[in-house]
C-alpha positions in Angstrom: 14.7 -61.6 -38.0 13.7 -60.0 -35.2 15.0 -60.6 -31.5 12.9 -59.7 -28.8 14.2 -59.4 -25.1 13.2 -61.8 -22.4 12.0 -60.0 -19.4 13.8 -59.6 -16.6 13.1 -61.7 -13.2 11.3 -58.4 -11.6 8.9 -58.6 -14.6 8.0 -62.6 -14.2 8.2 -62.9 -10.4 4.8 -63.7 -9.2 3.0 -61.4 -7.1 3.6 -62.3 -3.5 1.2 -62.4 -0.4 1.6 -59.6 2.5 3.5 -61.0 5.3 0.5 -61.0 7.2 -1.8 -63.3 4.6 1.1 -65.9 4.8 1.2 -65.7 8.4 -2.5 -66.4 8.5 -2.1 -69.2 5.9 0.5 -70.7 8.1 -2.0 -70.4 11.0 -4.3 -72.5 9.3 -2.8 -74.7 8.0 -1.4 -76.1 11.6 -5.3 -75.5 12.8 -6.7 -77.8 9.7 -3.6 -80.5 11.0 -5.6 -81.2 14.0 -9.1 -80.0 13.2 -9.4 -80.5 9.5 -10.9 -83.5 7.9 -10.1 -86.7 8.1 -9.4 -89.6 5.4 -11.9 -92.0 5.6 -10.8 -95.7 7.2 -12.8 -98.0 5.2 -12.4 -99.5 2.2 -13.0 -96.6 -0.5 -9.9 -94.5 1.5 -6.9 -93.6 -0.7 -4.3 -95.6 1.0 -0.6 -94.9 0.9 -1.3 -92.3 -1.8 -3.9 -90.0 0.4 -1.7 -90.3 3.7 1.5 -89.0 0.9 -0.7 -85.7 -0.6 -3.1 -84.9 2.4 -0.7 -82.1 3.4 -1.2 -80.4 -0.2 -4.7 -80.3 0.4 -4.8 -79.0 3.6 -2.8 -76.2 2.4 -5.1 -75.4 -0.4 -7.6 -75.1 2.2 -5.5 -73.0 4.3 -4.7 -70.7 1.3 -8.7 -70.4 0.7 -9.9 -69.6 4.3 -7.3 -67.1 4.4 -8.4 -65.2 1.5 -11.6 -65.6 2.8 -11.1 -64.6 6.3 -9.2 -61.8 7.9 -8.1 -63.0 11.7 -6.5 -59.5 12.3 -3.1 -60.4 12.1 -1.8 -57.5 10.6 0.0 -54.6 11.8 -0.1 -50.8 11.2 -2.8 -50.9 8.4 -1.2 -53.3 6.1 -3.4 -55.8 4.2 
């Protein structure tokens, strides 16, 4: 029988954003808050259940328009 070794936690950790993407994220994420869209109020809206996992869709959308978008945050040339 053959044991392999289990990779260290420097060989499974994710790959993390630059401070600056994160930042960015961050950015629009509060933006979207205020300026984002809104649940509908009629019949057809989610209820208790949209108001509970709005936030994890807003941050999706964050996360995409700042991949998409570079607001110059950075410093010194990093990404």
């Amino acid at each position: 029988m053959e044991i392999r070794s289990v990779p260290g936690a420097a060989q499974m950790a994710p790959a993390t954003a630059a401070p600056a993407d994160q930042l960015e994220q961050a950015f629009l994420e509060e933006m979207l808050k205020y300026c984002g869209p809104k649940p509908m109020q009629n019949g057809f809206s989610g209820g208790a259940g949209e108001e509970q996992f709005s936030s994890f869709l807003t941050t999706e959308y964050a996360g995409i328009l700042a991949r998409k978008l570079d607001l110059g945050l950075s410093i010194g040339g990093e990404a």
